[in-house]
N, CA, C, O and CB atoms as a CASP TS submission, in Angstrom:
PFRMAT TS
TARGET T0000
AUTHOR 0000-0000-0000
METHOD Language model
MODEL 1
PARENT N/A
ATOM      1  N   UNK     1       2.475 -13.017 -53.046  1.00  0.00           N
ATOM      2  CA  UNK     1       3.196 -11.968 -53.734  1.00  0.00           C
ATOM      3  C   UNK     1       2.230 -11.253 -54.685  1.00  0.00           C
ATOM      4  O   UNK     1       1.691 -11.862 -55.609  1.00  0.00           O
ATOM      5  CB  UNK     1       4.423 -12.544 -54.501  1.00  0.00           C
ATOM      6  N   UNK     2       1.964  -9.600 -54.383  1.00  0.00           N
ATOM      7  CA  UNK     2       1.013  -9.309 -55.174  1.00  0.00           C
ATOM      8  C   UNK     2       1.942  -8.917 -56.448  1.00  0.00           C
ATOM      9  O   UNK     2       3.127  -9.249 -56.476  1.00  0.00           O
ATOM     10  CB  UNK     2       0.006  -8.223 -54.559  1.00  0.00           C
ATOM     11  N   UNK     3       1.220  -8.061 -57.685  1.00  0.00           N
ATOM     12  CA  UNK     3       1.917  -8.000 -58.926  1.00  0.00           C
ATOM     13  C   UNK     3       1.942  -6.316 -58.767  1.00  0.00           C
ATOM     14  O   UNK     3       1.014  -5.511 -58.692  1.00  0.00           O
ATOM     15  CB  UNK     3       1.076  -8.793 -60.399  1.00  0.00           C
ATOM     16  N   UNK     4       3.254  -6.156 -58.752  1.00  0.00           N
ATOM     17  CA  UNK     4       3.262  -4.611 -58.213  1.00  0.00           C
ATOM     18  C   UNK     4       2.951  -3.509 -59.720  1.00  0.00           C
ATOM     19  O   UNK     4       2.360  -4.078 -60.638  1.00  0.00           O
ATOM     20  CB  UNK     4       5.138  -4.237 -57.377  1.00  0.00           C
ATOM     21  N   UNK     5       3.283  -2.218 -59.917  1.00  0.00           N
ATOM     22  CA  UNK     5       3.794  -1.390 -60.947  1.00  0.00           C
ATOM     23  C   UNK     5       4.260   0.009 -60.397  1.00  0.00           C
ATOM     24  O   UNK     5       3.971   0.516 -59.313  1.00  0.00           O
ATOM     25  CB  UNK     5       2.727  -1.233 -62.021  1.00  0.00           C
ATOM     26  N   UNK     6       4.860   0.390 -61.162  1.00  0.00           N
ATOM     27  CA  UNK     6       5.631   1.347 -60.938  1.00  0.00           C
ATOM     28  C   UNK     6       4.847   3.145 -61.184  1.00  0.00           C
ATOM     29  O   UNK     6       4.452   3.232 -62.347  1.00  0.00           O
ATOM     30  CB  UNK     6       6.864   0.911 -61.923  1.00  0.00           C
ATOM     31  N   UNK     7       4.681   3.968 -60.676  1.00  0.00           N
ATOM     32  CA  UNK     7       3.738   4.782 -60.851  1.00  0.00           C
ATOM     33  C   UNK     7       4.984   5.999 -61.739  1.00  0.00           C
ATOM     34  O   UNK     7       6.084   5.519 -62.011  1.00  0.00           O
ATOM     35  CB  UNK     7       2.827   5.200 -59.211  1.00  0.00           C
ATOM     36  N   UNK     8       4.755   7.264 -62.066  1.00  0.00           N
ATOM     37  CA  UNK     8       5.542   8.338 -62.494  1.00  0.00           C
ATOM     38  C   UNK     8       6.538   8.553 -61.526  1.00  0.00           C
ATOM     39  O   UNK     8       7.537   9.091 -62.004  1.00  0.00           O
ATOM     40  CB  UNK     8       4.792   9.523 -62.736  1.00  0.00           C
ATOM     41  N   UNK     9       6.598   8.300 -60.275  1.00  0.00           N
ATOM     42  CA  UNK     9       7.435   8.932 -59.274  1.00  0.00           C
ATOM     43  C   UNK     9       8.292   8.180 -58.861  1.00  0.00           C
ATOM     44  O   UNK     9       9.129   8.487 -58.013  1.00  0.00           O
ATOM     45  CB  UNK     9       6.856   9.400 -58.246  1.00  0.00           C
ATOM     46  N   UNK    10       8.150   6.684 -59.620  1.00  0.00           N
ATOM     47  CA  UNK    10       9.307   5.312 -59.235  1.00  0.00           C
ATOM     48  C   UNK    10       8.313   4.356 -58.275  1.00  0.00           C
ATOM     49  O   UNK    10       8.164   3.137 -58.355  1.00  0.00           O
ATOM     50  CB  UNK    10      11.056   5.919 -58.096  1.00  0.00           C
ATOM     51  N   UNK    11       7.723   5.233 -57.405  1.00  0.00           N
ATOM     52  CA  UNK    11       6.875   4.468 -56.304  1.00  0.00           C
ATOM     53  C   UNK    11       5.908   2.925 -56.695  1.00  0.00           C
ATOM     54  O   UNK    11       4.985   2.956 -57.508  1.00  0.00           O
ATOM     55  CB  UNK    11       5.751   5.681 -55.798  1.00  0.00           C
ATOM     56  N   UNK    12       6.301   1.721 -56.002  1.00  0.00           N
ATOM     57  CA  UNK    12       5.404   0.876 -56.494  1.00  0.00           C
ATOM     58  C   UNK    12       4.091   0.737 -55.645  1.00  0.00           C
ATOM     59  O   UNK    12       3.719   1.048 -54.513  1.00  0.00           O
ATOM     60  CB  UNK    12       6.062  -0.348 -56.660  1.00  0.00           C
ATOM     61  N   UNK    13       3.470  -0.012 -56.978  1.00  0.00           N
ATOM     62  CA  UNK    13       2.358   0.363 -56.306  1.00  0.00           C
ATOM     63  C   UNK    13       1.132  -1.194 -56.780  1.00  0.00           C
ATOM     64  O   UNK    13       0.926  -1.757 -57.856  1.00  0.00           O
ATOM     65  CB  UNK    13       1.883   2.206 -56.946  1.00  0.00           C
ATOM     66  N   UNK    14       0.606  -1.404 -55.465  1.00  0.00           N
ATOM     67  CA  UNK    14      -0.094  -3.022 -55.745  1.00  0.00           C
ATOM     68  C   UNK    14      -1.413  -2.726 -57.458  1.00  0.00           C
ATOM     69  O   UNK    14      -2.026  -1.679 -57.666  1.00  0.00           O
ATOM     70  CB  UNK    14      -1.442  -3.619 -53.614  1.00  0.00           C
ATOM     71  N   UNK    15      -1.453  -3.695 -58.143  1.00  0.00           N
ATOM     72  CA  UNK    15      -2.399  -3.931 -58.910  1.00  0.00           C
ATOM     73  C   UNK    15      -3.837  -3.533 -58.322  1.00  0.00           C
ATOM     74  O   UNK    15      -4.685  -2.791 -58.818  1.00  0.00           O
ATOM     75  CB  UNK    15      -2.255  -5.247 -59.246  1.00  0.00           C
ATOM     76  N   UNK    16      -3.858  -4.287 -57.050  1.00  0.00           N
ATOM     77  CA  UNK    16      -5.317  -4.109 -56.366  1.00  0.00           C
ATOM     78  C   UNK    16      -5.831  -2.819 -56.029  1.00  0.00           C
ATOM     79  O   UNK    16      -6.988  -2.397 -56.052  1.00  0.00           O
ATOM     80  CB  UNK    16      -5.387  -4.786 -55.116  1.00  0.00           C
ATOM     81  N   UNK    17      -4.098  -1.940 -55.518  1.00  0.00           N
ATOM     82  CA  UNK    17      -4.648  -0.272 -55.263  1.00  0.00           C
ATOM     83  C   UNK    17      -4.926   0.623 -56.339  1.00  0.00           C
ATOM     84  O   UNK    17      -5.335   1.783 -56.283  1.00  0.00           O
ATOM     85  CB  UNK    17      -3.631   0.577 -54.520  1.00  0.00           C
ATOM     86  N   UNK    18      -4.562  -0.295 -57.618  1.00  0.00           N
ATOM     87  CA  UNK    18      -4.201   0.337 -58.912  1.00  0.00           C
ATOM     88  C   UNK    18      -5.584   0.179 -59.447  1.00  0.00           C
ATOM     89  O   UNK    18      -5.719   0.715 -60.547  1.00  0.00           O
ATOM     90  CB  UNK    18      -2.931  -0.374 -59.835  1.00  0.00           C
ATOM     91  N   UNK    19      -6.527  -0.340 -59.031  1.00  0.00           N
ATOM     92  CA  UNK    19      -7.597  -0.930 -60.069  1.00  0.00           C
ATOM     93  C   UNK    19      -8.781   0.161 -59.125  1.00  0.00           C
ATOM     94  O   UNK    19      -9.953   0.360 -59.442  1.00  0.00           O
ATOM     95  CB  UNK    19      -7.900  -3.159 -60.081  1.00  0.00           C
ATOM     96  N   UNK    20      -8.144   0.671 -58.074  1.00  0.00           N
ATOM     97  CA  UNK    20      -9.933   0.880 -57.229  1.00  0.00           C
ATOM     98  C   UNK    20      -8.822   2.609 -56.769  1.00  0.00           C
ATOM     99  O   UNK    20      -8.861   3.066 -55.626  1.00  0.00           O
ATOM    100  CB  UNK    20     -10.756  -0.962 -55.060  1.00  0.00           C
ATOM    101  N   UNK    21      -8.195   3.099 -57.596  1.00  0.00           N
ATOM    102  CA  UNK    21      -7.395   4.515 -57.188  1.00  0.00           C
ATOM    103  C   UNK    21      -8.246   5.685 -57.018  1.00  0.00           C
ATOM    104  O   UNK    21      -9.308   5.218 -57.431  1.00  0.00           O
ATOM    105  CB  UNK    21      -6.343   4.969 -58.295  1.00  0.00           C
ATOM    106  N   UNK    22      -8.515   6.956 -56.672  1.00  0.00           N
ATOM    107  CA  UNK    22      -9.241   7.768 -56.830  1.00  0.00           C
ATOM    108  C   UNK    22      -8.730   8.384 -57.556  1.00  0.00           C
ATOM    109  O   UNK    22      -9.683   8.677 -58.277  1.00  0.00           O
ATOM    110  CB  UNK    22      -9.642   8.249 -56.026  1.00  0.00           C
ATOM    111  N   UNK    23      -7.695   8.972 -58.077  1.00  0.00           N
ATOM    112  CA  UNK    23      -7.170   8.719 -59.428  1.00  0.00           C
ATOM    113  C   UNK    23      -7.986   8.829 -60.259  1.00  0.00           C
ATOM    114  O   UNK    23      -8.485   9.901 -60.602  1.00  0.00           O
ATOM    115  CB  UNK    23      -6.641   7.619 -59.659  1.00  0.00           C
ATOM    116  N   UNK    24      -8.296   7.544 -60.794  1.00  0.00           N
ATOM    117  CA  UNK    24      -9.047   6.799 -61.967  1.00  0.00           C
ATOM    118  C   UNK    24     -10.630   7.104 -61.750  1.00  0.00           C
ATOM    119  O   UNK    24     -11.494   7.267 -62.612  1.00  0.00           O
ATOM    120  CB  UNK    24      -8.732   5.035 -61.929  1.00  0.00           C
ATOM    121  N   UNK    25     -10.739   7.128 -60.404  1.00  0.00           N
ATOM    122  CA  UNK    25     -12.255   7.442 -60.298  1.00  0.00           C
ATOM    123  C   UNK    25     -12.936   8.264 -59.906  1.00  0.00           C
ATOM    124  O   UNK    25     -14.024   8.108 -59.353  1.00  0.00           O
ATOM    125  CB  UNK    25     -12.769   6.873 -59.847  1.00  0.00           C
ATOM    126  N   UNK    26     -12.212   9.576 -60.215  1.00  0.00           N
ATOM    127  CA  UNK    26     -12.246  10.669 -59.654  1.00  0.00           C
ATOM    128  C   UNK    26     -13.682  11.373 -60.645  1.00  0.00           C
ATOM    129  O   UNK    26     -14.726  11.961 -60.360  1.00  0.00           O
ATOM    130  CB  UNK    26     -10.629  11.397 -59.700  1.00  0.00           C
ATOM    131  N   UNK    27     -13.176  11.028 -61.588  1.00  0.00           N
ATOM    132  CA  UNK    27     -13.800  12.118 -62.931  1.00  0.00           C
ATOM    133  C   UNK    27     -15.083  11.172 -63.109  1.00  0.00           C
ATOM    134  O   UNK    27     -16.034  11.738 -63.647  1.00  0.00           O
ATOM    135  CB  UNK    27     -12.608  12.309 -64.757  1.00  0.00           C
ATOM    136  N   UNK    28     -15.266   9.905 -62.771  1.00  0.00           N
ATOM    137  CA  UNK    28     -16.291   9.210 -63.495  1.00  0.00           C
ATOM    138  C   UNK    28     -17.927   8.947 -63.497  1.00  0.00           C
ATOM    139  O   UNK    28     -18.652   8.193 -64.145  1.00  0.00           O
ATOM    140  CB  UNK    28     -15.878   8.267 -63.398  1.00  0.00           C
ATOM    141  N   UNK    29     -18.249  10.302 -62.073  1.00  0.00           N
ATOM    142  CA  UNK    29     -19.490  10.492 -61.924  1.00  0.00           C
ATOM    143  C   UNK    29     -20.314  11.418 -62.974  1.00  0.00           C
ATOM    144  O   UNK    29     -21.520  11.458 -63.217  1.00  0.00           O
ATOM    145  CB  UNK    29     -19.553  10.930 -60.693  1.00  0.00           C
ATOM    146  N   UNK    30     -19.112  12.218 -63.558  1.00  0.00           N
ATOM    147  CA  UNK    30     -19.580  13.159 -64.764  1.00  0.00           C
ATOM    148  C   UNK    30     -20.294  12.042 -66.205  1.00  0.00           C
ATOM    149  O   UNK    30     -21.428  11.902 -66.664  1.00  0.00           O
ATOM    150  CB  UNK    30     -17.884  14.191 -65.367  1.00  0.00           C
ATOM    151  N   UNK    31     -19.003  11.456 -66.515  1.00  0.00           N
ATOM    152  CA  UNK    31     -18.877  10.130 -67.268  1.00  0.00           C
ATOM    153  C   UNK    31     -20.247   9.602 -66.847  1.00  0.00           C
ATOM    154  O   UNK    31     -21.121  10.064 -67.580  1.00  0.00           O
ATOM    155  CB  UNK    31     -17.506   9.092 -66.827  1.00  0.00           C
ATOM    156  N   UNK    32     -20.788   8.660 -65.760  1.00  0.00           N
ATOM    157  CA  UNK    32     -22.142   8.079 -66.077  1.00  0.00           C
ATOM    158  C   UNK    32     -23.186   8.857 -65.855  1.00  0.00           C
ATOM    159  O   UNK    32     -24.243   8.226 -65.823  1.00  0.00           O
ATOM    160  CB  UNK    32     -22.416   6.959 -65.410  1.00  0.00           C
ATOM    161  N   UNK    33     -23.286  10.074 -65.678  1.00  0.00           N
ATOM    162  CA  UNK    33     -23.915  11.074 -65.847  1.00  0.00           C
ATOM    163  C   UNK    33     -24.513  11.732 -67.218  1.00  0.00           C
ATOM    164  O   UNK    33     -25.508  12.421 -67.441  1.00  0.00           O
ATOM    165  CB  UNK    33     -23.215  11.731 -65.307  1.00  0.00           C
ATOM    166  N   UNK    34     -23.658  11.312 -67.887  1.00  0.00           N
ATOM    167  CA  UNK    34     -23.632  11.846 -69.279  1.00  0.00           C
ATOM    168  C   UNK    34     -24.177  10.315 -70.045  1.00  0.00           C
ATOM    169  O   UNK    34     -25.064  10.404 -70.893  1.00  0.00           O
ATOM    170  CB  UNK    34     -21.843  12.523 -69.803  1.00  0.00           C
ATOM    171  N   UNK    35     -23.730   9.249 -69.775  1.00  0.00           N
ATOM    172  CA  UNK    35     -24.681   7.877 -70.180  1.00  0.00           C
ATOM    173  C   UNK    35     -25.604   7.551 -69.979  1.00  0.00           C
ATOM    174  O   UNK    35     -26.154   6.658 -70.623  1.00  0.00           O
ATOM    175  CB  UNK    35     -24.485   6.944 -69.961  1.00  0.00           C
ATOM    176  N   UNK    36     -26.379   8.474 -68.502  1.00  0.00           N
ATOM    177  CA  UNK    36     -27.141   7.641 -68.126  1.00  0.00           C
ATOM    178  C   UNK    36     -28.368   9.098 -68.789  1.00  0.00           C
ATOM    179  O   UNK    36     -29.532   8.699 -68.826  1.00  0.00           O
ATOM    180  CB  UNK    36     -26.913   6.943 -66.312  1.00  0.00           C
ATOM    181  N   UNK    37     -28.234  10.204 -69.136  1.00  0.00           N
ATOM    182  CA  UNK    37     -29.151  11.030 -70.064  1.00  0.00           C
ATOM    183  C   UNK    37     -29.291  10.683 -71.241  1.00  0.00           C
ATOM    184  O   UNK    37     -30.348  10.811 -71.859  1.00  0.00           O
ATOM    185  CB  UNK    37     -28.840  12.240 -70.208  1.00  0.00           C
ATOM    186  N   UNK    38     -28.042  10.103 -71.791  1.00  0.00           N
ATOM    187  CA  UNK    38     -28.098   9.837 -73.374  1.00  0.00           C
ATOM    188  C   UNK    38     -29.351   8.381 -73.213  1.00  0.00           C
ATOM    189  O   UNK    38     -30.135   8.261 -74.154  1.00  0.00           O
ATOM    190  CB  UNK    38     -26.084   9.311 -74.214  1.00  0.00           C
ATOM    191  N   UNK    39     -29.457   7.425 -72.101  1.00  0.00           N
ATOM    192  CA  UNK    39     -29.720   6.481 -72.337  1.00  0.00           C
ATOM    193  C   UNK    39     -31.290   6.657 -71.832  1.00  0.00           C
ATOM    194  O   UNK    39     -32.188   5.828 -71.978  1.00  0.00           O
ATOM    195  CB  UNK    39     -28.768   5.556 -71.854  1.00  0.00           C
ATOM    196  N   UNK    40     -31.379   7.929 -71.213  1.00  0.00           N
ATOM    197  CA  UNK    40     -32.926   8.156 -71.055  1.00  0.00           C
ATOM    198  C   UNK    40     -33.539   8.749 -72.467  1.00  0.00           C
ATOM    199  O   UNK    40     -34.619   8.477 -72.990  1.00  0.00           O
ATOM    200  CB  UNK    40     -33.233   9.294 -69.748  1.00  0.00           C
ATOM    201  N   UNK    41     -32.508   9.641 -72.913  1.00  0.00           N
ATOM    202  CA  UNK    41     -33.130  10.045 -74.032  1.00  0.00           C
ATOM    203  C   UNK    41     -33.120   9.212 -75.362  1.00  0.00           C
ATOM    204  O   UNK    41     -33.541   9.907 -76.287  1.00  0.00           O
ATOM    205  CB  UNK    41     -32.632  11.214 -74.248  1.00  0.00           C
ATOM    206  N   UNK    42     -32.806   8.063 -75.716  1.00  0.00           N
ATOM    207  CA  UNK    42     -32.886   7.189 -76.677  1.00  0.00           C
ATOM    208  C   UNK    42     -33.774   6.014 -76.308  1.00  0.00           C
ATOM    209  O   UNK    42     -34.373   5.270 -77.084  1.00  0.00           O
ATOM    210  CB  UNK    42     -31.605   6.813 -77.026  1.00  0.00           C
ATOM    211  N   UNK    43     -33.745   5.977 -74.741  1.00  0.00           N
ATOM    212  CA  UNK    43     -35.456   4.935 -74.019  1.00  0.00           C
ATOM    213  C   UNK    43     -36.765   5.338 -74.738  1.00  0.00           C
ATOM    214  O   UNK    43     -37.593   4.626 -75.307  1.00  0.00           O
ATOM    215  CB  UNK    43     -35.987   5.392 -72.023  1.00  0.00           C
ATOM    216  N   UNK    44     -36.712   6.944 -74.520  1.00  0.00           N
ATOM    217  CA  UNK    44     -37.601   8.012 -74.814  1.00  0.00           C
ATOM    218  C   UNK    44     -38.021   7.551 -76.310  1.00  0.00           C
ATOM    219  O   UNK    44     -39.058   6.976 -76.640  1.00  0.00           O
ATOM    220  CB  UNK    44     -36.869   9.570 -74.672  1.00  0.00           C
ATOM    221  N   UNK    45     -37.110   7.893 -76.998  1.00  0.00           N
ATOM    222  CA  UNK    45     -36.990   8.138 -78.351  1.00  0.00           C
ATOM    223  C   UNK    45     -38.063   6.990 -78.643  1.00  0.00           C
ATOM    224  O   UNK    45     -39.237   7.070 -79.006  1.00  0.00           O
ATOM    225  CB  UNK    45     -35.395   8.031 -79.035  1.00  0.00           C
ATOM    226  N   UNK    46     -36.931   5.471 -78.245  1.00  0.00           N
ATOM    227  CA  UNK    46     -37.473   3.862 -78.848  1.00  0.00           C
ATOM    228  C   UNK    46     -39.054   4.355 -78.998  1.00  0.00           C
ATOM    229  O   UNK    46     -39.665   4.690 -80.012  1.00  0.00           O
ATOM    230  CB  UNK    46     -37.239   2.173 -77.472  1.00  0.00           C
ATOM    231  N   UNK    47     -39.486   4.274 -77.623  1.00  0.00           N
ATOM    232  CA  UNK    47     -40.947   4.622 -76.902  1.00  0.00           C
ATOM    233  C   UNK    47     -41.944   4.797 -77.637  1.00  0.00           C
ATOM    234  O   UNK    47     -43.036   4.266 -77.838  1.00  0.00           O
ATOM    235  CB  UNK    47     -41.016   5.768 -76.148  1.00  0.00           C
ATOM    236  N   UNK    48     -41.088   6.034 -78.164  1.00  0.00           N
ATOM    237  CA  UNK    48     -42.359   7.129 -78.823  1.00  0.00           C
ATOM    238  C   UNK    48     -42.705   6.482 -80.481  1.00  0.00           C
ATOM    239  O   UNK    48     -43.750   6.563 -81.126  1.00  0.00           O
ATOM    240  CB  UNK    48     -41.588   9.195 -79.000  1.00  0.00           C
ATOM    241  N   UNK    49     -41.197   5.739 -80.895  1.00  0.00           N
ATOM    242  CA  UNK    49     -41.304   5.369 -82.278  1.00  0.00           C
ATOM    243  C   UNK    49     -41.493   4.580 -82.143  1.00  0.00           C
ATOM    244  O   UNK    49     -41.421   4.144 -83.292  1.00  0.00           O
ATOM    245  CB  UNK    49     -40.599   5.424 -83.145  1.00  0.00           C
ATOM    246  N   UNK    50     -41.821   3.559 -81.381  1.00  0.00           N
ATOM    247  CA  UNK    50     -42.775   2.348 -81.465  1.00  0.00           C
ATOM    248  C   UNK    50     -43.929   2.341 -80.989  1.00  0.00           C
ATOM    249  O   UNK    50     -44.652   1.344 -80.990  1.00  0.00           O
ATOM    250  CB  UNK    50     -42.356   1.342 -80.960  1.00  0.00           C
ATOM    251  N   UNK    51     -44.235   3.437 -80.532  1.00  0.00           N
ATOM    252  CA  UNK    51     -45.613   3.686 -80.376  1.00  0.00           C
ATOM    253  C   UNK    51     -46.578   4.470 -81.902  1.00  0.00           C
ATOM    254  O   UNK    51     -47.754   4.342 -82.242  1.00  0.00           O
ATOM    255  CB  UNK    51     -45.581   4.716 -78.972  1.00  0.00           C
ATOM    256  N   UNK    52     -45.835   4.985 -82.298  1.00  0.00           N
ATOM    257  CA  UNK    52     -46.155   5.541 -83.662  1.00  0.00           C
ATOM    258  C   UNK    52     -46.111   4.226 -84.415  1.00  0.00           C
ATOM    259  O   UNK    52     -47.141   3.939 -85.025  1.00  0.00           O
ATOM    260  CB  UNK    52     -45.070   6.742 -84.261  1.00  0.00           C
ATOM    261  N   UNK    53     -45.491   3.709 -84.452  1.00  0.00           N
ATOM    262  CA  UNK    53     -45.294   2.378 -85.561  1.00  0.00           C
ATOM    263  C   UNK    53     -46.500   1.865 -84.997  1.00  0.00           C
ATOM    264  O   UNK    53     -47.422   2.073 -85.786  1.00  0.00           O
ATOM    265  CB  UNK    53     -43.762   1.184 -85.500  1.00  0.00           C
ATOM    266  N   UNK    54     -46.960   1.158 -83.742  1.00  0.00           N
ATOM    267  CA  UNK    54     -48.161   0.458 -83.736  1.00  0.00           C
ATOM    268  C   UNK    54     -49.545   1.185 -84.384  1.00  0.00           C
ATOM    269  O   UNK    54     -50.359   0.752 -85.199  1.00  0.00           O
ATOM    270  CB  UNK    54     -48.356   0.126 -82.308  1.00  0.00           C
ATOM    271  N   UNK    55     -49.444   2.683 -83.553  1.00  0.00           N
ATOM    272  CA  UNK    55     -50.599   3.213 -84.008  1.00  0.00           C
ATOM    273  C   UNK    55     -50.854   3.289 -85.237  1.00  0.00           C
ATOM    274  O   UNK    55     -52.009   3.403 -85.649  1.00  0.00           O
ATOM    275  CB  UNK    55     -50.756   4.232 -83.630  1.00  0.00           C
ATOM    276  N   UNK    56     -49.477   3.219 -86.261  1.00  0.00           N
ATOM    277  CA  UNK    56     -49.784   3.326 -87.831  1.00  0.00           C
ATOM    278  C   UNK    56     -50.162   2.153 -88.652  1.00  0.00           C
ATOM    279  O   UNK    56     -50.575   2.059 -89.808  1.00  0.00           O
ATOM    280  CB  UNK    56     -48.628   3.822 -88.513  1.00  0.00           C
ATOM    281  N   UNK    57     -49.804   0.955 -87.374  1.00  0.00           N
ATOM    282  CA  UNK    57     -50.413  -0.285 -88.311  1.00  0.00           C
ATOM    283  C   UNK    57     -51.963  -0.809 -87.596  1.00  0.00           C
ATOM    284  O   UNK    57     -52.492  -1.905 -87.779  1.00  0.00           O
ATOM    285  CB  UNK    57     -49.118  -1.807 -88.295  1.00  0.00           C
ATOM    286  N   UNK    58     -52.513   0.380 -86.705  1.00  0.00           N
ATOM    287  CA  UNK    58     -53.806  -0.712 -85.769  1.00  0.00           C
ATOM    288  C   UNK    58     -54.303  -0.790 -87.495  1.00  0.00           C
ATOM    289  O   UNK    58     -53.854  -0.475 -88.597  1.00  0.00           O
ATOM    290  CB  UNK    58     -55.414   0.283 -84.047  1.00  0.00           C
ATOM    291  N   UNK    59     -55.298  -1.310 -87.010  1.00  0.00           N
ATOM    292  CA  UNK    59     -56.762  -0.949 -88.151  1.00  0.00           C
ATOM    293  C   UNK    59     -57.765  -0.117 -88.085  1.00  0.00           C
ATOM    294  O   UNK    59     -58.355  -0.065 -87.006  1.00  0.00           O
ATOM    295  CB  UNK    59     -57.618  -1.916 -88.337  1.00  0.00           C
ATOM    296  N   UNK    60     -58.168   0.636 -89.056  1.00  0.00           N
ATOM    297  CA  UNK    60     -59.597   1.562 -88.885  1.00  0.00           C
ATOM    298  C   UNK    60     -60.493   1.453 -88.806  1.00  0.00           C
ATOM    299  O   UNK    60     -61.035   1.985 -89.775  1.00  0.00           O
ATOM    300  CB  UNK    60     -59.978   2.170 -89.403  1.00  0.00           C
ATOM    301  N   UNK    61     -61.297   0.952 -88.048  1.00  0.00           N
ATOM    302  CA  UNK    61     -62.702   0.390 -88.499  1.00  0.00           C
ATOM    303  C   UNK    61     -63.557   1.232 -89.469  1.00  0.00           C
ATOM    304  O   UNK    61     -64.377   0.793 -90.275  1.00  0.00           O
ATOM    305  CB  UNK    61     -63.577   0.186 -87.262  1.00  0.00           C
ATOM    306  N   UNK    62     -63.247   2.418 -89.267  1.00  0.00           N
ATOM    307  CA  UNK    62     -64.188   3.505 -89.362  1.00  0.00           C
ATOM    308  C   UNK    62     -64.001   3.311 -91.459  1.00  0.00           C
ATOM    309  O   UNK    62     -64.799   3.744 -92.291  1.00  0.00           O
ATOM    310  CB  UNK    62     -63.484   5.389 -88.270  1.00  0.00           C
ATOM    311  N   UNK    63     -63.032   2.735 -91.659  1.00  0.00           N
ATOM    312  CA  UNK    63     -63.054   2.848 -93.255  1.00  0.00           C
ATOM    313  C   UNK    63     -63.105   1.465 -93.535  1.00  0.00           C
ATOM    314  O   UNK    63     -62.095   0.970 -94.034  1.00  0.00           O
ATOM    315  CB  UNK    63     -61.732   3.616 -94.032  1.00  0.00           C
ATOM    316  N   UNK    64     -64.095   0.730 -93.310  1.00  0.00           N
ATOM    317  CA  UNK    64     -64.283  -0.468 -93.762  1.00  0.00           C
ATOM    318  C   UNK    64     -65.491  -0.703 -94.944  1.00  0.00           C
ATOM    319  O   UNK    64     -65.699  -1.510 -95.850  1.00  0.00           O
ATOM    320  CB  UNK    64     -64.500  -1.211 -92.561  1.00  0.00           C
ATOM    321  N   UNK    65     -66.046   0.299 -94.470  1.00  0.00           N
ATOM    322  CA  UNK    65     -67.409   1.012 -95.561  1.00  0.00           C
ATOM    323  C   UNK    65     -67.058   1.160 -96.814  1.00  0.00           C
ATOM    324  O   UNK    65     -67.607   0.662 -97.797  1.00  0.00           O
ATOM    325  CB  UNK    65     -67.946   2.556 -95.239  1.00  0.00           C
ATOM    326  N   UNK    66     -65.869   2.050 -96.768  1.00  0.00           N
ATOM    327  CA  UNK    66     -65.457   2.610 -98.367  1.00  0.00           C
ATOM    328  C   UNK    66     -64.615   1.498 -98.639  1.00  0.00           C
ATOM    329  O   UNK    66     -65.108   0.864 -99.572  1.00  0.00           O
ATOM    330  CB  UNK    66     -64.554   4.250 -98.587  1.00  0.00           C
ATOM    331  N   UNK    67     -63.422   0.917 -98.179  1.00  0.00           N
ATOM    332  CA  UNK    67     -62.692   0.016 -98.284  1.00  0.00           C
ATOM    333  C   UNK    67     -63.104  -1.698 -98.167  1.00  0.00           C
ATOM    334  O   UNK    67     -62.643  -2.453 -97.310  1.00  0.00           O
ATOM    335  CB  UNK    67     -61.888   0.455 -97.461  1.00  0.00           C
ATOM    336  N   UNK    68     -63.769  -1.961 -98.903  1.00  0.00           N
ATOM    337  CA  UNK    68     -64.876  -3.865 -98.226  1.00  0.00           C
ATOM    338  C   UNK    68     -63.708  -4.561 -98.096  1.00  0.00           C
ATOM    339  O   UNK    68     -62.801  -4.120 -98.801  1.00  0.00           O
ATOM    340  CB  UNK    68     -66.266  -5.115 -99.658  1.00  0.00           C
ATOM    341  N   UNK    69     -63.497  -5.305 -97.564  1.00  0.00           N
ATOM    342  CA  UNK    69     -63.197  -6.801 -97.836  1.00  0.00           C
ATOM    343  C   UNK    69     -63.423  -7.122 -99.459  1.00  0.00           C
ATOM    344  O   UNK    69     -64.380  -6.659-100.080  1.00  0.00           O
ATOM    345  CB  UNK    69     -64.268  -7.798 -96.860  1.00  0.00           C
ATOM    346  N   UNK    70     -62.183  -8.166-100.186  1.00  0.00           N
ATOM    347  CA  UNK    70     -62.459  -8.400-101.205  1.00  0.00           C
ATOM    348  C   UNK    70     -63.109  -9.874-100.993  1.00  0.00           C
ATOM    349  O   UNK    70     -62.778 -10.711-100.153  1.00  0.00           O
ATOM    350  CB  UNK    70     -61.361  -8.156-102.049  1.00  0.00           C
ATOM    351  N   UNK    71     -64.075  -9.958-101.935  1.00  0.00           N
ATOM    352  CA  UNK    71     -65.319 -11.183-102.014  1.00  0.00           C
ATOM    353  C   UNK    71     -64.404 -12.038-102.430  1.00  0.00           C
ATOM    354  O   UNK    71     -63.556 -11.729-103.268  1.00  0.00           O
ATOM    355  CB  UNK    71     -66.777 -11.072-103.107  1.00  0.00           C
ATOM    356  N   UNK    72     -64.547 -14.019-101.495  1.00  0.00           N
ATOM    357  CA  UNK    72     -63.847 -14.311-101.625  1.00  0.00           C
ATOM    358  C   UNK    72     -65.287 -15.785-101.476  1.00  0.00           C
ATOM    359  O   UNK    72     -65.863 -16.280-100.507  1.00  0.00           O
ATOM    360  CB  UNK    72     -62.535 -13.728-100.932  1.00  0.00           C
ATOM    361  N   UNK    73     -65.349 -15.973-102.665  1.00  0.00           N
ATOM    362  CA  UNK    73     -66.616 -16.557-103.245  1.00  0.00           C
ATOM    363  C   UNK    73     -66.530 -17.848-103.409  1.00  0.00           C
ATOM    364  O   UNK    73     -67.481 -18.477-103.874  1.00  0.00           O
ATOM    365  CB  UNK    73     -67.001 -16.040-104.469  1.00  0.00           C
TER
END
């Protein structure tokens, strides 16, 4: 016995046809369309700002001259 429901028109209608309707899944290529840009463009984003974050912590060699090491005697 499946678990029926009742649609606007009285008509019942199975759970199982209810879950996979075109209906429901009509609109939803727009929908991950629109998630799946937002989620390239915040990949992007991470990317770039953790690439800035490393480059801002490498080290310089080039200022080791003016900057010594403190003597540790």
């Amino acid at each position: 016995m499946a678990i029926t429901n009742f649609t606007e028109d009285g008509k019942q209608i199975s759970l199982d046809r209810l879950q996979c309707s075109v209906d429901l899944t009509s609109d939803m290529q727009y929908h991950l369309t629109v998630v799946l840009v937002l989620n390239i463009f915040t990949s992007i984003t991470a990317f770039l700002g953790n690439t800035l974050i490393l480059v801002a912590l490498s080290p310089v060699p080039e200022l080791s001259f003016i900057y010594p090491p403190p003597y540790r005697g």
